[in-house]
C-alpha positions as CSV (number, residue, x, y, z in Angstrom):
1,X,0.0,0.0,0.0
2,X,1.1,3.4,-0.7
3,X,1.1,6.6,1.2
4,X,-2.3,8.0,0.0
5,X,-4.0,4.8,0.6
6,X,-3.3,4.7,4.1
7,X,-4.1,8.1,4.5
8,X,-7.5,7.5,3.4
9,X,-8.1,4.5,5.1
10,X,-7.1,6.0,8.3
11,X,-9.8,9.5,7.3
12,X,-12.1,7.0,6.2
13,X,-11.4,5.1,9.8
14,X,-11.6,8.2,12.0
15,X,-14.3,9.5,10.3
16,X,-16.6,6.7,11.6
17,X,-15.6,6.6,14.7
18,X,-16.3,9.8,14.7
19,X,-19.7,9.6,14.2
20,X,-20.1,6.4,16.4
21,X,-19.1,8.3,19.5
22,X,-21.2,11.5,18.5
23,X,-23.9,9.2,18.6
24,X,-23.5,7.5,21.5
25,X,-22.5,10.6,23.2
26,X,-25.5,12.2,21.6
27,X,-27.5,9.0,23.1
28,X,-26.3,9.7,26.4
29,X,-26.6,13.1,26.7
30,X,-30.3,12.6,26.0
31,X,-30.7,10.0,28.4
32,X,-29.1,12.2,31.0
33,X,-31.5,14.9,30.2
34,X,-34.2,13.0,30.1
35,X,-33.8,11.2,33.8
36,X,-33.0,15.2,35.1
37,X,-36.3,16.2,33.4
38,X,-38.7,13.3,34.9
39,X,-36.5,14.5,38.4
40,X,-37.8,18.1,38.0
41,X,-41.1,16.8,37.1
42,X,-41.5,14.9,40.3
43,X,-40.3,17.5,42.7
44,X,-42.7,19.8,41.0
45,X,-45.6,18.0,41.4
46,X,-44.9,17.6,45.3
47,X,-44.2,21.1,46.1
48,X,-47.5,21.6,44.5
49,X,-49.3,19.3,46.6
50,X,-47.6,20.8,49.9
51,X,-48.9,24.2,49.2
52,X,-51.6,24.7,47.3
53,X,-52.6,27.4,45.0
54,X,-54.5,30.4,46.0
55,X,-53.5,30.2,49.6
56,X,-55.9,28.0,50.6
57,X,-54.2,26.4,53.3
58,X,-53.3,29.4,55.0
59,X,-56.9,30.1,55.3
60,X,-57.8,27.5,56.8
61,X,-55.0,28.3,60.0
62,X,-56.1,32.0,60.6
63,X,-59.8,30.7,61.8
């Protein structure tokens, strides 16, 4: 094999690896986001639940 050829092959070779890592990283970084998302969600949803829109609860404690 000559000089050019190798070079190629080797561009050819980083090339996809390239873009096998980018995907997986890609993957993970939306997996990662994801789980934080569904985290956020959740601790959300119980600070609603311990206080309640409107005040209501603190009406409830001044009678």
């Amino acid at each position: 094999m000559d000089g050019l050829t190798l070079w190629v092959l080797a561009l050819v070779g980083l090339v996809s690896l390239v873009f096998v890592m980018g995907e997986k990283l890609a993957s993970d970084v939306e997996q990662f986001f994801t789980t934080w998302i569904g985290v956020f969600q959740r601790l959300r949803d119980l600070l609603r639940r311990q206080h309640p829109p409107n005040g209501r609860d603190s009406e409830g404690r001044d009678r």
